[in-house]
mmCIF file of the N, C-alpha and C atoms, coordinates in Angstrom:
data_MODEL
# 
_entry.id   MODEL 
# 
loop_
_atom_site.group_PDB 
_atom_site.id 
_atom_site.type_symbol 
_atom_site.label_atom_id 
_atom_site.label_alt_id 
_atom_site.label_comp_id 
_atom_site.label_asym_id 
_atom_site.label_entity_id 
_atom_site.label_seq_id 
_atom_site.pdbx_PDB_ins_code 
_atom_site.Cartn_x 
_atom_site.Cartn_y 
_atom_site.Cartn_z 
_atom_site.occupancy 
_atom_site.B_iso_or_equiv 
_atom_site.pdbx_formal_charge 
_atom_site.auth_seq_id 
_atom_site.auth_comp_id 
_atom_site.auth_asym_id 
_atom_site.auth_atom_id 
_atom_site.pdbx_PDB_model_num 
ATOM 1   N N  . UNK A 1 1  ? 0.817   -1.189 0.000   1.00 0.00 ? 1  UNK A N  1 
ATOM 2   C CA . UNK A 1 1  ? 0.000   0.000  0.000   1.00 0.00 ? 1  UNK A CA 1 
ATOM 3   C C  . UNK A 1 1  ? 0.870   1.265  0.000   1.00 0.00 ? 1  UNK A C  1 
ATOM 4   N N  . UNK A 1 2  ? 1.775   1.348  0.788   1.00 0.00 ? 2  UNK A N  1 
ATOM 5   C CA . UNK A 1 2  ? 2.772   2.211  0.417   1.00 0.00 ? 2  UNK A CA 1 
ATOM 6   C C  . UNK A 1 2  ? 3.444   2.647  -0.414  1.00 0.00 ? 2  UNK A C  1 
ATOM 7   N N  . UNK A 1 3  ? 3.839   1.629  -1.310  1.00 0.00 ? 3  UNK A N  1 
ATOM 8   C CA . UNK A 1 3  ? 4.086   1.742  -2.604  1.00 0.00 ? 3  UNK A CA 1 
ATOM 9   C C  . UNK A 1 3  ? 3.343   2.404  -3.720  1.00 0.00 ? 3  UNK A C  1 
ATOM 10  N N  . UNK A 1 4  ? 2.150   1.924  -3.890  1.00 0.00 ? 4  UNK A N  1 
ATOM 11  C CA . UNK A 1 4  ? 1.184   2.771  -4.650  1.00 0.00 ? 4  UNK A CA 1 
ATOM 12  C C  . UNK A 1 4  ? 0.482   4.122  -3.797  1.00 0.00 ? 4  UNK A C  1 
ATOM 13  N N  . UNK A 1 5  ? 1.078   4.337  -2.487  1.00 0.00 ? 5  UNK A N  1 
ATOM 14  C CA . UNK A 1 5  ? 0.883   5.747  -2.364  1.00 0.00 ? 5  UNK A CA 1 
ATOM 15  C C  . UNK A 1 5  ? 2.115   6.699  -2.743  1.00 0.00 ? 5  UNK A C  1 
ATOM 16  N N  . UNK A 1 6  ? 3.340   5.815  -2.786  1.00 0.00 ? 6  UNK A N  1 
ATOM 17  C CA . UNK A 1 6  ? 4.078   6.866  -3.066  1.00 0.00 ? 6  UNK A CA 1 
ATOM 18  C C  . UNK A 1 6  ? 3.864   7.152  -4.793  1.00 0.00 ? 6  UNK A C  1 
ATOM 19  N N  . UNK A 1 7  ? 3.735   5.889  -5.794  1.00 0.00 ? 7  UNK A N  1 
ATOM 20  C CA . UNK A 1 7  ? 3.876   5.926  -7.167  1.00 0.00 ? 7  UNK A CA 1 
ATOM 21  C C  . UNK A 1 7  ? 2.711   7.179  -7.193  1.00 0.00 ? 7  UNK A C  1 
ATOM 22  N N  . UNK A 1 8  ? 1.491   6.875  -6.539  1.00 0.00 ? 8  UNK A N  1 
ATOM 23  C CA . UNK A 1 8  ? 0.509   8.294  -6.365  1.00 0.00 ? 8  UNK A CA 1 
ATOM 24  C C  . UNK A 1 8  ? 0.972   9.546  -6.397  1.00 0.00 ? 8  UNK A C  1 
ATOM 25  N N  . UNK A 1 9  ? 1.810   10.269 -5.437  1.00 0.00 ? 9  UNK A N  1 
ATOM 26  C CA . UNK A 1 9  ? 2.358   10.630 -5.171  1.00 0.00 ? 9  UNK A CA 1 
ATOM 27  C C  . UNK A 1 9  ? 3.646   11.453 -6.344  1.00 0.00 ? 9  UNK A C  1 
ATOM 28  N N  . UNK A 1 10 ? 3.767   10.538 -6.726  1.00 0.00 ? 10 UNK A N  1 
ATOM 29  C CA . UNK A 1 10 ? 4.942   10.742 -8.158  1.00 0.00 ? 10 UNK A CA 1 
ATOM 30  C C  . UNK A 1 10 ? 4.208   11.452 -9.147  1.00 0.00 ? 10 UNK A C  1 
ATOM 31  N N  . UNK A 1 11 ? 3.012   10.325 -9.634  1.00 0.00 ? 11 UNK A N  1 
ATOM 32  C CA . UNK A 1 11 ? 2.339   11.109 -10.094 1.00 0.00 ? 11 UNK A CA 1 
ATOM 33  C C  . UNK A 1 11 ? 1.583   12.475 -9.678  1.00 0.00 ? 11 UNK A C  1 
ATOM 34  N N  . UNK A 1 12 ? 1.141   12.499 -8.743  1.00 0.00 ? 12 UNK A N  1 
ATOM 35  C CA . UNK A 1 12 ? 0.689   14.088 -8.281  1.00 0.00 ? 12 UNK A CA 1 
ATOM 36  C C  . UNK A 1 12 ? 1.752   15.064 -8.649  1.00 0.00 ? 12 UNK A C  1 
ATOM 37  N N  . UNK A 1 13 ? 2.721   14.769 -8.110  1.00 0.00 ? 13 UNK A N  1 
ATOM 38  C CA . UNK A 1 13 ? 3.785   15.666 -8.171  1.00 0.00 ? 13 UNK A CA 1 
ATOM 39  C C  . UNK A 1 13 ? 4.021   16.516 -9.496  1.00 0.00 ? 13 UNK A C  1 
ATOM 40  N N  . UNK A 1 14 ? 4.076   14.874 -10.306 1.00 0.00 ? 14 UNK A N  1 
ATOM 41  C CA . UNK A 1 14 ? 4.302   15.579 -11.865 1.00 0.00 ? 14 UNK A CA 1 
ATOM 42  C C  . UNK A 1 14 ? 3.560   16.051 -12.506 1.00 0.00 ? 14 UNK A C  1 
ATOM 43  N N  . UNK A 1 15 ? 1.944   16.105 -11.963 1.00 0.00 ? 15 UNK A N  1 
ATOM 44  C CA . UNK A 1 15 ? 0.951   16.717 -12.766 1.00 0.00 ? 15 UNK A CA 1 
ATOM 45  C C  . UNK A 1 15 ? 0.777   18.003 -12.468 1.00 0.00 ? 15 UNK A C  1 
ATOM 46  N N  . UNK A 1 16 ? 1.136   18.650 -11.020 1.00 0.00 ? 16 UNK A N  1 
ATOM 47  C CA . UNK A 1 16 ? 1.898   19.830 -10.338 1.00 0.00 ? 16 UNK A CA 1 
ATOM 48  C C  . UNK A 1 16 ? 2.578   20.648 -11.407 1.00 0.00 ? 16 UNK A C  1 
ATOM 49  N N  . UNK A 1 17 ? 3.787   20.036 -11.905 1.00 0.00 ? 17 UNK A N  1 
ATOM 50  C CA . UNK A 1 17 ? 4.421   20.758 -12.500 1.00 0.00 ? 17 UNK A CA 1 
ATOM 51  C C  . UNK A 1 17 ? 4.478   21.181 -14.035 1.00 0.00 ? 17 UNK A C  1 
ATOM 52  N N  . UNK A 1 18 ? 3.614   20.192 -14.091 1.00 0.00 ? 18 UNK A N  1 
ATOM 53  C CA . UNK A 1 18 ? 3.161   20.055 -15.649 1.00 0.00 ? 18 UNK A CA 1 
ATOM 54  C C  . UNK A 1 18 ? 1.964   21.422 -15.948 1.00 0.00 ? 18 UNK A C  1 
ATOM 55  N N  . UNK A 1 19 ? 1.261   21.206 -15.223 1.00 0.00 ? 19 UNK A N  1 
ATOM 56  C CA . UNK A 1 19 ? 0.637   21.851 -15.280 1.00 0.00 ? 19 UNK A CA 1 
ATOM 57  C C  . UNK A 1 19 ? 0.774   23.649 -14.766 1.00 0.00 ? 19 UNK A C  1 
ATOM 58  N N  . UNK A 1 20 ? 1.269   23.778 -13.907 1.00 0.00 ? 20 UNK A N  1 
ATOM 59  C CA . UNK A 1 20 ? 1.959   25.117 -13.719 1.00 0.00 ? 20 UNK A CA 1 
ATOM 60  C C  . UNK A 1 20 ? 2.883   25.157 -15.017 1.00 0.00 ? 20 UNK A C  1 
ATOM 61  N N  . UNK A 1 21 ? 3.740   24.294 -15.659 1.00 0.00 ? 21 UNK A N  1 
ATOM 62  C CA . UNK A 1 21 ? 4.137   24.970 -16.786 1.00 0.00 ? 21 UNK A CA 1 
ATOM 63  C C  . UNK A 1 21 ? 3.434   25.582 -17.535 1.00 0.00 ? 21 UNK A C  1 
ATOM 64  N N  . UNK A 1 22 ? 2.306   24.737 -17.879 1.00 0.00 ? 22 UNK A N  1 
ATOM 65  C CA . UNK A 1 22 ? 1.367   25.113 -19.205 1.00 0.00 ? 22 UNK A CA 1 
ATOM 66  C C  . UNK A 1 22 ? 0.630   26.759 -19.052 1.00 0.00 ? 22 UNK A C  1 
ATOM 67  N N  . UNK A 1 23 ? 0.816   26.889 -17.313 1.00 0.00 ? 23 UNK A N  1 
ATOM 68  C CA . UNK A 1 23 ? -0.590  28.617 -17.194 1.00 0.00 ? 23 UNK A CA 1 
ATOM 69  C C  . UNK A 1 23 ? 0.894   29.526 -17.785 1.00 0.00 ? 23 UNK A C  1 
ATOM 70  N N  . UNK A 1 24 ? -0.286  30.950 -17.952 1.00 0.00 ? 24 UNK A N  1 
ATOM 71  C CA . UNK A 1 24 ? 0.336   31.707 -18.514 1.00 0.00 ? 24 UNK A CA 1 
ATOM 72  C C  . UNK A 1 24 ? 1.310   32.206 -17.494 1.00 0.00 ? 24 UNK A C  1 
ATOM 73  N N  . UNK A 1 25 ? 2.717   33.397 -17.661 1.00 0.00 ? 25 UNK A N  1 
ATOM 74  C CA . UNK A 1 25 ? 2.903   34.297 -16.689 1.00 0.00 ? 25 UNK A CA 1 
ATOM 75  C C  . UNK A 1 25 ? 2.167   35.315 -15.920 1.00 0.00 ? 25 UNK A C  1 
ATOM 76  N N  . UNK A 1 26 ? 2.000   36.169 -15.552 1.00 0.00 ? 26 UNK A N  1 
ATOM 77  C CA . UNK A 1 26 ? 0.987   37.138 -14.712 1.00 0.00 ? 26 UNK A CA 1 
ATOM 78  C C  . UNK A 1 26 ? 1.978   38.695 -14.997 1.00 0.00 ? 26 UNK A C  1 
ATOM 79  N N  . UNK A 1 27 ? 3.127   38.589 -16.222 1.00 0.00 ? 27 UNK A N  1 
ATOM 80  C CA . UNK A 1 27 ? 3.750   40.255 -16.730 1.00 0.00 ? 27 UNK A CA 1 
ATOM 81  C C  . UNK A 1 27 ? 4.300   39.778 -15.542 1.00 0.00 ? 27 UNK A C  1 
ATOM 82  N N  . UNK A 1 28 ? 4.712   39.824 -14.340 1.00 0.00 ? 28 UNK A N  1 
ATOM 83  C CA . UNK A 1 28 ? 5.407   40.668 -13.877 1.00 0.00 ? 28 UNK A CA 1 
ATOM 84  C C  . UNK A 1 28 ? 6.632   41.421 -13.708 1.00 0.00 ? 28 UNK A C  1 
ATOM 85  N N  . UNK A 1 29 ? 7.219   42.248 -13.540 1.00 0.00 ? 29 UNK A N  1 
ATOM 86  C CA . UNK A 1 29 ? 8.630   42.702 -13.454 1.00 0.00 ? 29 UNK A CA 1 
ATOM 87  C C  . UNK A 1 29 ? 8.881   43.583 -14.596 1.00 0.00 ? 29 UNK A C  1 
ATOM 88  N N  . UNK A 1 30 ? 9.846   43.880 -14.981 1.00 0.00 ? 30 UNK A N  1 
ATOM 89  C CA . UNK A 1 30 ? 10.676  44.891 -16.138 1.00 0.00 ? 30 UNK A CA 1 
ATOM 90  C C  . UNK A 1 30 ? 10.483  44.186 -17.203 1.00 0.00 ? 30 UNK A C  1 
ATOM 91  N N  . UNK A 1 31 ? 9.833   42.902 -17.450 1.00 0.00 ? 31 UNK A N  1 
ATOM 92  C CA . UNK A 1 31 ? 9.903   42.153 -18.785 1.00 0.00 ? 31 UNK A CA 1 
ATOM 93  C C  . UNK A 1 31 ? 8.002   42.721 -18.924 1.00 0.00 ? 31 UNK A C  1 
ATOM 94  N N  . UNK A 1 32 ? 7.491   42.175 -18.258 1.00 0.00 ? 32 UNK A N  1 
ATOM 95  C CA . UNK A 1 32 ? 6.025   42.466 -18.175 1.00 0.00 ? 32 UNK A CA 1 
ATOM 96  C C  . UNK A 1 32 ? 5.669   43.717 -18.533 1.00 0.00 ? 32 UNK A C  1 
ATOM 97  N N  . UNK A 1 33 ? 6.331   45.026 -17.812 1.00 0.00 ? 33 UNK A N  1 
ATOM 98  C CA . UNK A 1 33 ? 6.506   46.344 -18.061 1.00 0.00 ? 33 UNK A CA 1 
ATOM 99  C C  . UNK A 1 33 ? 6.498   46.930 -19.744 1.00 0.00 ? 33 UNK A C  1 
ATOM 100 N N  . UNK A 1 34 ? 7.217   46.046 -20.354 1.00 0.00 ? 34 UNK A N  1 
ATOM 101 C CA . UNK A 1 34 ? 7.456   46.146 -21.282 1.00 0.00 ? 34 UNK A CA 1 
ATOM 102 C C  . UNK A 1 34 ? 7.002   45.612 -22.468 1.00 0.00 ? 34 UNK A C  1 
ATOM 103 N N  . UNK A 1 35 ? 6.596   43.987 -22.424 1.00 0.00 ? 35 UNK A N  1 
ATOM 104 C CA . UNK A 1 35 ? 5.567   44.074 -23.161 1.00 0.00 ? 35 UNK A CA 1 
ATOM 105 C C  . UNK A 1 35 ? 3.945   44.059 -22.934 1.00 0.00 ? 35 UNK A C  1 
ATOM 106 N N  . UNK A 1 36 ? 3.968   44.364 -21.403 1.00 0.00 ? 36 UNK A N  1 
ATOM 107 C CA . UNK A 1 36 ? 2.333   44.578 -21.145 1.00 0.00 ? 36 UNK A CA 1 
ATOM 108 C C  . UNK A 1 36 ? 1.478   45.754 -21.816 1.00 0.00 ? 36 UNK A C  1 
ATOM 109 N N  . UNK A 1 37 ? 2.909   46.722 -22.255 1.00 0.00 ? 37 UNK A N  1 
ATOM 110 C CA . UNK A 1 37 ? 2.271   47.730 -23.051 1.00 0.00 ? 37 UNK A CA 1 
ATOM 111 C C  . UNK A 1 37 ? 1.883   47.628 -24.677 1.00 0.00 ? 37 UNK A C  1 
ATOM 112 N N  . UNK A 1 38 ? 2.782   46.518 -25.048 1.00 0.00 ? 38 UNK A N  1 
ATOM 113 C CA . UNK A 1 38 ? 2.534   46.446 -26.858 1.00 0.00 ? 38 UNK A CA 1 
ATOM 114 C C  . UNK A 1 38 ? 0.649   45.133 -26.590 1.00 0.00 ? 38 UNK A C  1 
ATOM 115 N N  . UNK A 1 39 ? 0.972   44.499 -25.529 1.00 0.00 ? 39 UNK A N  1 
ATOM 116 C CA . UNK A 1 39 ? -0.452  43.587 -25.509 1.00 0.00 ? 39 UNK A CA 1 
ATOM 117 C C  . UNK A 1 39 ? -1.711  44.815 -25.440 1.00 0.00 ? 39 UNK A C  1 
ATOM 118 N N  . UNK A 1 40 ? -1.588  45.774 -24.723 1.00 0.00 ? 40 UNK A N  1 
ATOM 119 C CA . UNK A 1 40 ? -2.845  46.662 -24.639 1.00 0.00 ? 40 UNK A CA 1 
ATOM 120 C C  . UNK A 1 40 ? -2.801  47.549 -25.906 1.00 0.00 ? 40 UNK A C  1 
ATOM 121 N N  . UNK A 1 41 ? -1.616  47.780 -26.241 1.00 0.00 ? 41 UNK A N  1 
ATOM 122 C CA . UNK A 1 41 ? -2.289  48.435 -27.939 1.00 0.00 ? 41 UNK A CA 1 
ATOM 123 C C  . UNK A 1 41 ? -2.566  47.593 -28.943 1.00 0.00 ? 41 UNK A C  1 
ATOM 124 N N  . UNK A 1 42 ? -2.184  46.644 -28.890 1.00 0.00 ? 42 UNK A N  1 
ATOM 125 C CA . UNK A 1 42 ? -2.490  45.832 -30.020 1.00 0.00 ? 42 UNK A CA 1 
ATOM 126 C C  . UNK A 1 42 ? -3.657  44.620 -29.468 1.00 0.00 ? 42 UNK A C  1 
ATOM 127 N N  . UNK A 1 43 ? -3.916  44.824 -28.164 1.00 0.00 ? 43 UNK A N  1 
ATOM 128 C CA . UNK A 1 43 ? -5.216  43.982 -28.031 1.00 0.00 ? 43 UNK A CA 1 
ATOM 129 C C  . UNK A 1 43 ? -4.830  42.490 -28.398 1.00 0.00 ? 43 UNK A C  1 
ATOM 130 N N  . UNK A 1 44 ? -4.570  41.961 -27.385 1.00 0.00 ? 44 UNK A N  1 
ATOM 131 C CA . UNK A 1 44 ? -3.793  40.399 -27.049 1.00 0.00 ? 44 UNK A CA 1 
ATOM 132 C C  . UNK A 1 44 ? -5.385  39.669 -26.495 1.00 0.00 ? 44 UNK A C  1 
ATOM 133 N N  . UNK A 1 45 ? -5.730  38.826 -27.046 1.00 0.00 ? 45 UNK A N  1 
ATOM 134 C CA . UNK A 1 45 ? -6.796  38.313 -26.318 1.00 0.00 ? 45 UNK A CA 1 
ATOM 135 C C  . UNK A 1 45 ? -6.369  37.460 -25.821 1.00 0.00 ? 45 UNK A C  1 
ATOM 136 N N  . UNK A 1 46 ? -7.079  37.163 -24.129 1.00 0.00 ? 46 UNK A N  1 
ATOM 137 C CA . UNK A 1 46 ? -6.521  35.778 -23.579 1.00 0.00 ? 46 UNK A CA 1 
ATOM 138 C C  . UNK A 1 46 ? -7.825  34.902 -23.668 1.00 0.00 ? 46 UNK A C  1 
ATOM 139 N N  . UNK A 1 47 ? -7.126  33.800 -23.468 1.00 0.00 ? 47 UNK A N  1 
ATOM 140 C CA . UNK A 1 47 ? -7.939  32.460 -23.550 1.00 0.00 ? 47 UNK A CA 1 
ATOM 141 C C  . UNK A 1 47 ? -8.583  32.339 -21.842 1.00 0.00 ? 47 UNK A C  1 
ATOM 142 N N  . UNK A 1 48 ? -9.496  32.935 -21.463 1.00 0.00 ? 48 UNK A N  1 
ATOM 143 C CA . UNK A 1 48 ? -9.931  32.834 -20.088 1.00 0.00 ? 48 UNK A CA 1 
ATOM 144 C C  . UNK A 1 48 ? -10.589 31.601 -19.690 1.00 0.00 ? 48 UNK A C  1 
ATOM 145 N N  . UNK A 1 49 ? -11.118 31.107 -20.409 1.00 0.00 ? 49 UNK A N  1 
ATOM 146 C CA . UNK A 1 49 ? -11.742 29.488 -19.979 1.00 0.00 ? 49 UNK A CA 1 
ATOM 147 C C  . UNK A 1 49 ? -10.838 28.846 -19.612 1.00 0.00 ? 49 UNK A C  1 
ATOM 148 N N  . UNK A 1 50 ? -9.243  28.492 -20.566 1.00 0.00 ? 50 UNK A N  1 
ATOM 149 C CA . UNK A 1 50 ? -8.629  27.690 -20.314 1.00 0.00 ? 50 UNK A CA 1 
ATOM 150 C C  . UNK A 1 50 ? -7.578  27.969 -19.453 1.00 0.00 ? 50 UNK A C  1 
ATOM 151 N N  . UNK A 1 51 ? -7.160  29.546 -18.497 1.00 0.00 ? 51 UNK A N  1 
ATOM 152 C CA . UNK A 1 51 ? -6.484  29.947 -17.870 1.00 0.00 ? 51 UNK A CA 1 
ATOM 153 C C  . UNK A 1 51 ? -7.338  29.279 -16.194 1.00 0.00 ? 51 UNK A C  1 
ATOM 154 N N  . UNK A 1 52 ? -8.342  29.722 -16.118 1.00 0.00 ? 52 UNK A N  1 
ATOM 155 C CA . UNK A 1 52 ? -9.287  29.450 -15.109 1.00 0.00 ? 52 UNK A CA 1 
ATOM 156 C C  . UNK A 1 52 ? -9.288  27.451 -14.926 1.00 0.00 ? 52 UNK A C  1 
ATOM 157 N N  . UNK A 1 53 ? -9.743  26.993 -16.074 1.00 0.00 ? 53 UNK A N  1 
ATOM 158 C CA . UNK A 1 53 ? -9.135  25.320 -15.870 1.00 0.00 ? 53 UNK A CA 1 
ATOM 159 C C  . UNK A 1 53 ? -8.153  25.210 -15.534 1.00 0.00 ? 53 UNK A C  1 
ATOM 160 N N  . UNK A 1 54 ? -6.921  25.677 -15.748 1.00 0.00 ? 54 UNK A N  1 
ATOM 161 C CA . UNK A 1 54 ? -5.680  25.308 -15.846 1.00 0.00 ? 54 UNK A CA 1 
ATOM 162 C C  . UNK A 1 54 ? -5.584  25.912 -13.773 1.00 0.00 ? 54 UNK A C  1 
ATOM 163 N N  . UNK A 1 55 ? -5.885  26.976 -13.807 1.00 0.00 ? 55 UNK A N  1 
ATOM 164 C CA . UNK A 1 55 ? -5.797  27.510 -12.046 1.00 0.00 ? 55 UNK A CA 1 
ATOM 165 C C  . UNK A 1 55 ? -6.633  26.253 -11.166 1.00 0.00 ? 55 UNK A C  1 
ATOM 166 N N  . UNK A 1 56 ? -7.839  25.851 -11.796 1.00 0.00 ? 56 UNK A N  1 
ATOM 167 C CA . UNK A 1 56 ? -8.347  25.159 -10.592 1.00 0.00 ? 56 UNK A CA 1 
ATOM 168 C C  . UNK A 1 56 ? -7.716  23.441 -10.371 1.00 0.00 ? 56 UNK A C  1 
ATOM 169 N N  . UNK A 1 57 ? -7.622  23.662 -12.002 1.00 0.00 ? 57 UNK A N  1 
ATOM 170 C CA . UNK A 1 57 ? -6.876  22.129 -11.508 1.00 0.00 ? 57 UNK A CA 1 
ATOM 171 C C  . UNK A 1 57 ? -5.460  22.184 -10.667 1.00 0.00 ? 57 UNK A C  1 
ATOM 172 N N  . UNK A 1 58 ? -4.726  23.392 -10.957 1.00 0.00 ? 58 UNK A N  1 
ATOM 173 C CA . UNK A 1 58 ? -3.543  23.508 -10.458 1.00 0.00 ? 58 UNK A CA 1 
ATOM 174 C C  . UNK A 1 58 ? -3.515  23.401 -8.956  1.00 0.00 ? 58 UNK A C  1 
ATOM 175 N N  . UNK A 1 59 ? -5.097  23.970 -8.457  1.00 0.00 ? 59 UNK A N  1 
ATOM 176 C CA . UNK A 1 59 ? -5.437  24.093 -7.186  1.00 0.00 ? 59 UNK A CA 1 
ATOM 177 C C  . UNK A 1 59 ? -5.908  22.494 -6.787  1.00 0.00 ? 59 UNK A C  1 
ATOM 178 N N  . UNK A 1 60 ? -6.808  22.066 -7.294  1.00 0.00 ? 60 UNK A N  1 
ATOM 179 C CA . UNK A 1 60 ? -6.825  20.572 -7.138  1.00 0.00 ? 60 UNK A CA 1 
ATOM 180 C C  . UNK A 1 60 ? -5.700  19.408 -7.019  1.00 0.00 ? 60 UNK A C  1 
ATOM 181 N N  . UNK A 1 61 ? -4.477  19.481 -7.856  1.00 0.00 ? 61 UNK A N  1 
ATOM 182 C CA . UNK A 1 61 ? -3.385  18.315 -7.892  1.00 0.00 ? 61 UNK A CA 1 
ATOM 183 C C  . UNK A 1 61 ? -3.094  19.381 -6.276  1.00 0.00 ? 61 UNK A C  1 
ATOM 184 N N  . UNK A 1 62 ? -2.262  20.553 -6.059  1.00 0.00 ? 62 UNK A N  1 
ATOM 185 C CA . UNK A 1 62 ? -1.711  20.983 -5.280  1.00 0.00 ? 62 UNK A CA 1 
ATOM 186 C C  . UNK A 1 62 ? -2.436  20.181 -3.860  1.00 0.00 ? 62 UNK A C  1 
ATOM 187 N N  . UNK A 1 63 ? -3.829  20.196 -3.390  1.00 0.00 ? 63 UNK A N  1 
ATOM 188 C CA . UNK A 1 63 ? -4.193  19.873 -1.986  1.00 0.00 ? 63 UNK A CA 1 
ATOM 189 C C  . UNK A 1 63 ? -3.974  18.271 -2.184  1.00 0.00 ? 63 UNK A C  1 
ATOM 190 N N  . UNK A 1 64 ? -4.529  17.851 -3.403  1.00 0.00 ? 64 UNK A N  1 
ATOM 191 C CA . UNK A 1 64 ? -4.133  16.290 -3.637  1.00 0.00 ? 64 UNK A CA 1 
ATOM 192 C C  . UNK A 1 64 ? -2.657  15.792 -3.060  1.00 0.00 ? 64 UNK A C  1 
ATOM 193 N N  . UNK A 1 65 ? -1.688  16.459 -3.459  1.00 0.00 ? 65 UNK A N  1 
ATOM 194 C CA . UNK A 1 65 ? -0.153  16.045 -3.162  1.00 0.00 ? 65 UNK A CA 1 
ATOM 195 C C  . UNK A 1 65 ? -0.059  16.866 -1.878  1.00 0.00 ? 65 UNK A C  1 
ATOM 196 N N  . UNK A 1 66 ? -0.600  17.583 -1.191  1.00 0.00 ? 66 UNK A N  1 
ATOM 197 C CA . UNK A 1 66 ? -0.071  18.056 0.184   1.00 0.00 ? 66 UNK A CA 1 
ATOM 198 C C  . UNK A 1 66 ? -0.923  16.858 0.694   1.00 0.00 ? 66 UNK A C  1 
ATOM 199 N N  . UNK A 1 67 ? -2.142  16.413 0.868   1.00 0.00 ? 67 UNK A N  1 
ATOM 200 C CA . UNK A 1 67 ? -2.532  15.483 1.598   1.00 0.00 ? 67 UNK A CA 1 
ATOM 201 C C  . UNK A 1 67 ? -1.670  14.330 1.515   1.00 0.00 ? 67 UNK A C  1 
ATOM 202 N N  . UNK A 1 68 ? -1.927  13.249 0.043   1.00 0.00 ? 68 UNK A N  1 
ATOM 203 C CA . UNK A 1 68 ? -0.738  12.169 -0.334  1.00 0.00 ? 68 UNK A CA 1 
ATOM 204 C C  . UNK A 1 68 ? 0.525   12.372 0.406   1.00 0.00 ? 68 UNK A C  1 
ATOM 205 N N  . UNK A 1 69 ? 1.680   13.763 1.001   1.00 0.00 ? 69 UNK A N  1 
ATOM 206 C CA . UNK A 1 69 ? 2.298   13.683 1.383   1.00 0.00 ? 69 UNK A CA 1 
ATOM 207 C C  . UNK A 1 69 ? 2.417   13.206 2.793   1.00 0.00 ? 69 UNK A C  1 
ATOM 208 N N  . UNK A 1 70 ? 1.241   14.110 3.037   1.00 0.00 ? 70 UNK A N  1 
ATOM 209 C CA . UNK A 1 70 ? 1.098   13.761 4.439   1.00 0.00 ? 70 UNK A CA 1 
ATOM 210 C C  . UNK A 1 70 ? 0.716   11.935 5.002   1.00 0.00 ? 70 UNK A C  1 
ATOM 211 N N  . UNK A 1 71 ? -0.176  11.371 4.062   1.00 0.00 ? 71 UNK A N  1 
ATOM 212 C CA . UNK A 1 71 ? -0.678  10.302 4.347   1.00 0.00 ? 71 UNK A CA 1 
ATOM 213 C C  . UNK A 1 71 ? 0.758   9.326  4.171   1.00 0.00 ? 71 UNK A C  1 
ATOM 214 N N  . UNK A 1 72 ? 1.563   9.637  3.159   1.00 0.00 ? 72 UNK A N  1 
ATOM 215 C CA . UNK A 1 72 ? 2.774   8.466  2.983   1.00 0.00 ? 72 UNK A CA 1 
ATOM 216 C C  . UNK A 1 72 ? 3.632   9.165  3.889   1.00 0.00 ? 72 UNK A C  1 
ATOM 217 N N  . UNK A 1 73 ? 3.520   10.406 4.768   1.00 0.00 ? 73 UNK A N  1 
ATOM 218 C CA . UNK A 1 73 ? 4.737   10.241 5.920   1.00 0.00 ? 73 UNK A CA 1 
ATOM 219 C C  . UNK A 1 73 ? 4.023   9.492  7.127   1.00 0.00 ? 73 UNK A C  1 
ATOM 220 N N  . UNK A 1 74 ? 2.937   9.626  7.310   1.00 0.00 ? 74 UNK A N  1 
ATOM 221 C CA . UNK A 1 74 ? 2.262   8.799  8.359   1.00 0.00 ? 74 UNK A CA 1 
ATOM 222 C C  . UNK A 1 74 ? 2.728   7.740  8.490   1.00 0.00 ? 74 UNK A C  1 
ATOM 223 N N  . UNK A 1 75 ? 2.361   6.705  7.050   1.00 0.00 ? 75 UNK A N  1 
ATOM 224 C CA . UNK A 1 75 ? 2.687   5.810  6.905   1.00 0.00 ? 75 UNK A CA 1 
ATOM 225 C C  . UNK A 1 75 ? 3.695   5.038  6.842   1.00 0.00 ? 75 UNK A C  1 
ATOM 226 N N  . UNK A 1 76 ? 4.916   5.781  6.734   1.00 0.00 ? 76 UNK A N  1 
ATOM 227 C CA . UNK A 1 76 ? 6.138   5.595  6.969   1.00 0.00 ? 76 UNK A CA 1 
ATOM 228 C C  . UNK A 1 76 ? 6.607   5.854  7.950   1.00 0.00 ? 76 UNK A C  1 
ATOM 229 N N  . UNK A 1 77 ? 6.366   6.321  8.713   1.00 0.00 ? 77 UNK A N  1 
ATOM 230 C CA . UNK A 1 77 ? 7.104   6.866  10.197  1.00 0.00 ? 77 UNK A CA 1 
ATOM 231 C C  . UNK A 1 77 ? 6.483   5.768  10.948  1.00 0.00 ? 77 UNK A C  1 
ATOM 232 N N  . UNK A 1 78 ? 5.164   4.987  10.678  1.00 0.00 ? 78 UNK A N  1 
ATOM 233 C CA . UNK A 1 78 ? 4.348   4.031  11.610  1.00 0.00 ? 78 UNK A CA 1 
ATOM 234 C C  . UNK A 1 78 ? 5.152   2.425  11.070  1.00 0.00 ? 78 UNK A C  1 
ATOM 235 N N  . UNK A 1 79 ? 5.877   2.150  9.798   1.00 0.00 ? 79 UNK A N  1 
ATOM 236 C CA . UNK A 1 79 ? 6.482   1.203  9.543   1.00 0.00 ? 79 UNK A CA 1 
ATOM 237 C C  . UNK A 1 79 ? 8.341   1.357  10.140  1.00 0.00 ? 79 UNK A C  1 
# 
């Protein structure tokens, strides 16, 4: 059982990061500064459906793998 909580686990992890790759940036800093201004004149449309999927699932794997963590240290500290 441990085993397939950690392979769980693996997987959570990597769907974590996978998925934070895929959302957009949020501009910020001296790079953002700079082209946040050519997106508002030239009218950049974003894809809001799939920014909003991409946040909640990001929010979903995230409590998934903080729990999984917690449950396979339990479980390991009790073996």
């Amino acid at each position: 059982m441990v085993v397939f909580l950690k392979v769980l686990l693996v997987i959570f992890s990597l769907g974590v990061i996978a998925v934070v790759l895929l959302q957009r940036g949020k501009s910020a800093g001296l790079s953002g500064a700079i082209t946040g201004g050519a997106e508002h004149l030239f009218g950049k449309q974003k894809a809001r459906g799939l920014d909003l999927f991409l946040q909640r699932l990001t929010i979903g794997l995230a409590v998934g793998f903080f729990i999984l963590a917690l449950i396979v240290a339990y479980f390991v500290k009790e073996v």
